[in-house]
KOLLUM-885278 format. One line per 5 residues: number of its first residue (from 0); their letters; for each residue x, y, z of C-alpha. Coordinates in pm, 1 decimal. Layout:
<atoms>
NUM> A> X Y Z  ...;
</atoms>
This chain:
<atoms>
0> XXXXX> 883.9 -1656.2 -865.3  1198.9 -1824.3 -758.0  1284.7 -1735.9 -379.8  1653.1 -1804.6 -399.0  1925.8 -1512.6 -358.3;
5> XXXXX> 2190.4 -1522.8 -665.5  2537.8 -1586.2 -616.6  2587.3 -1210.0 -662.0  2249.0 -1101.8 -421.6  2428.2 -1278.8 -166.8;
10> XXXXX> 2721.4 -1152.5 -184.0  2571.0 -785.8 -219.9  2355.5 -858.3 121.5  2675.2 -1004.2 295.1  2897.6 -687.0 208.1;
15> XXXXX> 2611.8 -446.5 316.2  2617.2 -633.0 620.2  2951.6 -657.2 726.1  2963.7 -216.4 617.4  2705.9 -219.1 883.0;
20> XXXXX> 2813.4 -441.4 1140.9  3206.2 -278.4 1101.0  3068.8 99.4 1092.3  2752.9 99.6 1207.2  2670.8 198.7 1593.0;
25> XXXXX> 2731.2 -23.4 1848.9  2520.5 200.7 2174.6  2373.2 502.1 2175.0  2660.3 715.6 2226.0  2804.5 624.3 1900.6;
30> XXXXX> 2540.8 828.4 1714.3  2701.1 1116.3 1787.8  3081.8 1032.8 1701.5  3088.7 1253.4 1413.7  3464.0 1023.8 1253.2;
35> XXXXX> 3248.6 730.0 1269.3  2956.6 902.8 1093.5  3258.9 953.7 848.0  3392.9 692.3 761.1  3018.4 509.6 722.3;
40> XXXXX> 2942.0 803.7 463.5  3263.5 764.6 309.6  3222.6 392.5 289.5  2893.2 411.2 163.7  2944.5 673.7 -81.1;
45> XXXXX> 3243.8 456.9 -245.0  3084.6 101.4 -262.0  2825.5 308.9 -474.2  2541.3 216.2 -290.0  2314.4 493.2 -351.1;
50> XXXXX> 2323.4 429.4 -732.5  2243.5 74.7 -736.0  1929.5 188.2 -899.2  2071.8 362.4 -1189.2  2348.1 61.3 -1185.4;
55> XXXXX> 2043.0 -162.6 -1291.8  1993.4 -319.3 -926.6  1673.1 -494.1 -881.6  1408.1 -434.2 -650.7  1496.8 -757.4 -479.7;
60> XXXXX> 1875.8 -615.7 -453.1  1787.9 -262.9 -298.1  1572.8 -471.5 -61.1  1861.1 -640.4 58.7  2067.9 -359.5 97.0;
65> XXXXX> 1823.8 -165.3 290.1  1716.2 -446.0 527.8  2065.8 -469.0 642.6  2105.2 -134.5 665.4  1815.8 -105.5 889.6;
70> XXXXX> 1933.9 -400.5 1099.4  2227.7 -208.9 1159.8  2084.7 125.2 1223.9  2311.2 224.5 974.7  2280.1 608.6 1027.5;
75> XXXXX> 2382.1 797.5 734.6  2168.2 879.1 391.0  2053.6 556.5 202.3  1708.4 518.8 163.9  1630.5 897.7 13.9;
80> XXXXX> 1912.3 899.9 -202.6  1868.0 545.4 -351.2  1473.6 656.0 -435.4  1588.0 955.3 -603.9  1857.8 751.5 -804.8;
85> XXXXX> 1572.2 574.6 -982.4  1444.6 916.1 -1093.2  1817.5 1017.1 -1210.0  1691.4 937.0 -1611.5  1430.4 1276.3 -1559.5;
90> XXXXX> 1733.2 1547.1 -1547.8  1902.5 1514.4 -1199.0  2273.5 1731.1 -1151.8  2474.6 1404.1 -1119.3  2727.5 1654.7 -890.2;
95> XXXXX> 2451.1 1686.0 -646.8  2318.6 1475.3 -349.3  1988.7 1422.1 -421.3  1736.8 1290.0 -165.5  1361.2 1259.2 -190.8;
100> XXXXX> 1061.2 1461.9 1.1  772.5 1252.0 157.7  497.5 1579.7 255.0  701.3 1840.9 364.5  978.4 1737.6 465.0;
105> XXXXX> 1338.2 1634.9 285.5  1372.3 1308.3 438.3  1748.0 1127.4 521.8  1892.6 1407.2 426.0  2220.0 1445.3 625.4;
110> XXXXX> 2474.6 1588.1 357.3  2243.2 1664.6 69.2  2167.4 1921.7 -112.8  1899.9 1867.7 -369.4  1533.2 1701.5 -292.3;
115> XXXXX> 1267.0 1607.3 -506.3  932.8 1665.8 -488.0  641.0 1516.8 -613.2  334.9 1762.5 -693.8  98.1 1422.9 -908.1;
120> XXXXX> 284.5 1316.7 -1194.8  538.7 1611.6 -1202.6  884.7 1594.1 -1084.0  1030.5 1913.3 -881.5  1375.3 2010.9 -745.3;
125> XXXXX> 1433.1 2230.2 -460.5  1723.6 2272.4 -215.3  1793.5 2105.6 134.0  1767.1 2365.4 386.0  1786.2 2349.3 735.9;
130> XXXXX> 1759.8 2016.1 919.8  1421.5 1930.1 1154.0  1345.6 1774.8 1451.8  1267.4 1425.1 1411.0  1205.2 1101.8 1641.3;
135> XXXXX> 1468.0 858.9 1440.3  1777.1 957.7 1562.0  1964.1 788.4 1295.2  1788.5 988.4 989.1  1834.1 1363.7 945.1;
140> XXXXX> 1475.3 1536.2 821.8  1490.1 1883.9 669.7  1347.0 2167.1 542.0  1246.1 2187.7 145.5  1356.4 2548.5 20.9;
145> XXXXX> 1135.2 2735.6 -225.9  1153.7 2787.2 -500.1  1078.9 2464.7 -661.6  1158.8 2408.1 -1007.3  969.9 2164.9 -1308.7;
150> XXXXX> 1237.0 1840.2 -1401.6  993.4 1694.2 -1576.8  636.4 1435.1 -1563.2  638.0 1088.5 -1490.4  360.7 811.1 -1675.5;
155> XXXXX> 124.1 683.1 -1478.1  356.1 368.1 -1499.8  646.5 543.6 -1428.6  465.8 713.1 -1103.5  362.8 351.4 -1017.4;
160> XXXXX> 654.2 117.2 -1030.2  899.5 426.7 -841.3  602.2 382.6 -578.5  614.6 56.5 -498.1  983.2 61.7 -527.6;
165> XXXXX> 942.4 347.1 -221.2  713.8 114.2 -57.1  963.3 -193.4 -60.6  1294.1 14.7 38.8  1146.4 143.3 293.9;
170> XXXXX> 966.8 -205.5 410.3  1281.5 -315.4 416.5  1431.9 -134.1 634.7  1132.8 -198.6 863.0  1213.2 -587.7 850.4;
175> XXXXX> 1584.8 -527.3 895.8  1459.9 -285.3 1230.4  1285.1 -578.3 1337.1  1604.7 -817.0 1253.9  1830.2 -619.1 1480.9;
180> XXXXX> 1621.8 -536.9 1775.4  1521.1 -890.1 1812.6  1888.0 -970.4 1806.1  1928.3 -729.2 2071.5  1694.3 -879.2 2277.0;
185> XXXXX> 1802.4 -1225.7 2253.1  2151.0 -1137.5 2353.2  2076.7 -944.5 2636.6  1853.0 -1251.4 2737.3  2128.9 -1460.3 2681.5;
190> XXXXX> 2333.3 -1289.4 2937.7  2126.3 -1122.8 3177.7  2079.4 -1324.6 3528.7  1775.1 -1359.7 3759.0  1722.6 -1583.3 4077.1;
195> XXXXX> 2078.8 -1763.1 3918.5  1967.6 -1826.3 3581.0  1974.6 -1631.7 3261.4  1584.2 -1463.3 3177.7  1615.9 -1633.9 2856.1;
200> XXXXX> 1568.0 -1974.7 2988.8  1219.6 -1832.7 3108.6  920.0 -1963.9 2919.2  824.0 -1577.9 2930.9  1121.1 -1451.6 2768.0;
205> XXXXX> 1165.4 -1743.7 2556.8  778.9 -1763.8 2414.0  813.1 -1352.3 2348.3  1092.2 -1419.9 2167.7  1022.2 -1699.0 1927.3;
210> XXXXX> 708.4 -1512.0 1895.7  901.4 -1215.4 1691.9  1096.0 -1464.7 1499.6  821.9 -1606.1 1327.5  690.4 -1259.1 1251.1;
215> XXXXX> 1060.1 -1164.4 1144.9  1019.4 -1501.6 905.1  675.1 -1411.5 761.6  771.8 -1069.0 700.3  1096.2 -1160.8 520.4;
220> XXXXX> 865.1 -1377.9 297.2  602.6 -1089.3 228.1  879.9 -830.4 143.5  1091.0 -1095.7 -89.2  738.5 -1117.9 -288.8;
225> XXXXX> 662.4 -768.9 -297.9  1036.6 -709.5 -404.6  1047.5 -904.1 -690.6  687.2 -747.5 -793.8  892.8 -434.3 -838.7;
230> XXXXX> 1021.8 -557.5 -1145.1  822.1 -830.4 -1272.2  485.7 -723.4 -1234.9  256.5 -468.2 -1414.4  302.3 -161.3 -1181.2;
235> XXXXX> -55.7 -186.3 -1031.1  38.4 -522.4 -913.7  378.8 -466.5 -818.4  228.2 -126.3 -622.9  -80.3 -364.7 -425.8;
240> XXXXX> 192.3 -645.2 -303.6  403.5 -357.9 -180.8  145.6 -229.5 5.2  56.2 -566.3 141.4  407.1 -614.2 242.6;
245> XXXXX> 440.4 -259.1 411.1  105.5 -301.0 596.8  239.9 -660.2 759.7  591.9 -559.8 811.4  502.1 -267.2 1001.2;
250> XXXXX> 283.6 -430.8 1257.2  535.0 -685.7 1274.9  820.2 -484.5 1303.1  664.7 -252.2 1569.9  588.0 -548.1 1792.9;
255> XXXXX> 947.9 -710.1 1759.8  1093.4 -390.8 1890.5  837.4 -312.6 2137.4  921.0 -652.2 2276.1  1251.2 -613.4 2263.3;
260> XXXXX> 1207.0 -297.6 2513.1  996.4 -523.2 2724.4  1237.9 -785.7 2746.2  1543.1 -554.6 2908.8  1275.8 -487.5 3186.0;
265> XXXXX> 1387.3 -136.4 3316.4  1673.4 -97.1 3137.7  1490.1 -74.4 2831.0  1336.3 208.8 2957.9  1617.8 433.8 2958.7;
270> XXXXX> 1809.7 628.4 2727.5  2144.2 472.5 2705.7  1954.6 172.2 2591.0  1985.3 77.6 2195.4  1622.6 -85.1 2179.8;
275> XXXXX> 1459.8 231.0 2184.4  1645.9 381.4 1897.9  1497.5 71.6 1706.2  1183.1 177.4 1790.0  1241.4 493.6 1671.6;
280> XXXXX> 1351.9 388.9 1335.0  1040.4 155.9 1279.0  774.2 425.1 1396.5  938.3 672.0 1107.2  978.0 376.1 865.2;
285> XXXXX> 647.9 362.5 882.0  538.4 658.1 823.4  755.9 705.5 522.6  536.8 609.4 251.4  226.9 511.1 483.3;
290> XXXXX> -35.0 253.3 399.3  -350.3 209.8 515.8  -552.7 -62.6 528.0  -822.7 62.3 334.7  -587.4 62.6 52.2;
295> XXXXX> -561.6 -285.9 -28.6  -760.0 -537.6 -120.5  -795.2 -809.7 116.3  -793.2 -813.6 482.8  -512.0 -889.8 739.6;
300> X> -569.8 -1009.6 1137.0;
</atoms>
């Protein structure tokens, strides 16, 4: 396996960036200024970034995509319709928005129309219907419509390699979480004053924080191995790294953000504050796709 990005990976992660650091939202209040919502769907939609799949990305490319997406809370439909691009080969209406169901629920569905549904190796369609209560304010959950109709059945293989592509996009997004709410963190500790001196030059702030960067680093490394698995693995294989990766990057990625809340003291507390919306994001992450421990095949502290 060779680590390094591509000329072109880079440049892909570097423009998925910039889309979220340009449209992405800057405080809480921004996730509900509908022209900004916009213009991020509109953007998104015309870069083609929900059919990098079917545009023969790799699982290493849709990784980097989604991480920055995540670090940017970018808050309009990637992850669901990107999964249900991969399935576009079994029959999918290429003039619908397709998302993807995890249980009940259509998940990131804001502006689709059409979900898929998994019932074992068969493939159904049903319709988006009315949008659910959910704790990640920047993902829309909805209802699945009956009835649901037969697209077609997926190999074994087929079943396995789309799962483990599920389990990296959205472990992904739980490293990029992690990326931006410990960047949060060490701003505001970069600018917040106490007894005349900024709480980052306190070994407690300071410790907490280079403690999450070297969880942000080791999760980066797990998720750049189970990424390239997607692809270059038997699907078994490429299936157990991903849920090695997703395991890590979860615990990871909820302690980086619950630190981050920690280290704005009271003000992390509150509403107006963005750290909890990370939070948010990395507790739903993580249940998208869940994996327990039980599940794979060595142990992890």
């Amino acid at each position: 396996m060779d680590v390094r990005l591509t000329s072109e990976q880079r440049q892909l992660r570097d423009a998925a960036a910039k889309l979220a650091d340009d449209l992405g939202p800057g405080s809480v209040a921004d996730l509900a200024d509908s022209a900004r919502i916009a213009r991020l769907a509109k953007a998104v939609d015309t870069a083609g970034w929900r059919s990098l799949r079917s545009d023969g990305a790799s699982g290493v490319e849709i990784a980097l995509v989604a991480a920055e997406f995540g670090r940017g809370l970018v808050d309009v439909p990637f992850l669901g319709p990107v999964l249900a691009d991969d399935l576009r080969a079994h029959g999918l209406d290429s003039a619908r928005h397709w998302t993807i169901a995890v249980g009940e629920r259509a998940v990131d569905a804001r502006d689709c129309d059409g979900v898929l549904v998994f019932d074992g190796l068969g493939l159904l369609a049903g319709e988006v219907g009315p949008a659910l209560d959910g704790a990640d304010p920047t993902r829309l959950d909805a209802e699945i419509r009956a009835p649901l109709r037969p697209l077609g059945v997926l190999s074994a293989e087929q079943a396995a390699r789309w799962h483990a592509l599920a389990l990296v996009a959205t472990t992904a997004d739980l490293v990029g979480t992690a990326r931006g709410a410990h960047r949060l963190a060490t701003e505001y500790a970069k600018v917040r004053e106490q007894y005349g001196h900024t709480i980052g030059s306190y070994q407690a702030v300071a410790h907490l924080l280079a403690e999450g960067l070297a969880l942000i680093e080791g999760s980066i490394s797990v998720l750049r191995h189970a990424a390239w698995a997607v692809d270059e693995l038997t699907p078994d294989a490429a299936v157990g790294a991903a849920r090695i990766a997703k395991v890590y990057c979860a615990r990871a990625a909820r302690t980086v953000c619950e630190t981050a809340i920690q280290v704005h003291g009271g003000i992390g507390n509150t509403w107006d504050c963005l750290a909890h919306v990370y939070l948010r994001r990395a507790l739903v992450s993580t249940e998208l796709f869940p994996v327990r421990l039980e599940e794979i095949d060595c142990g992890l502290s």
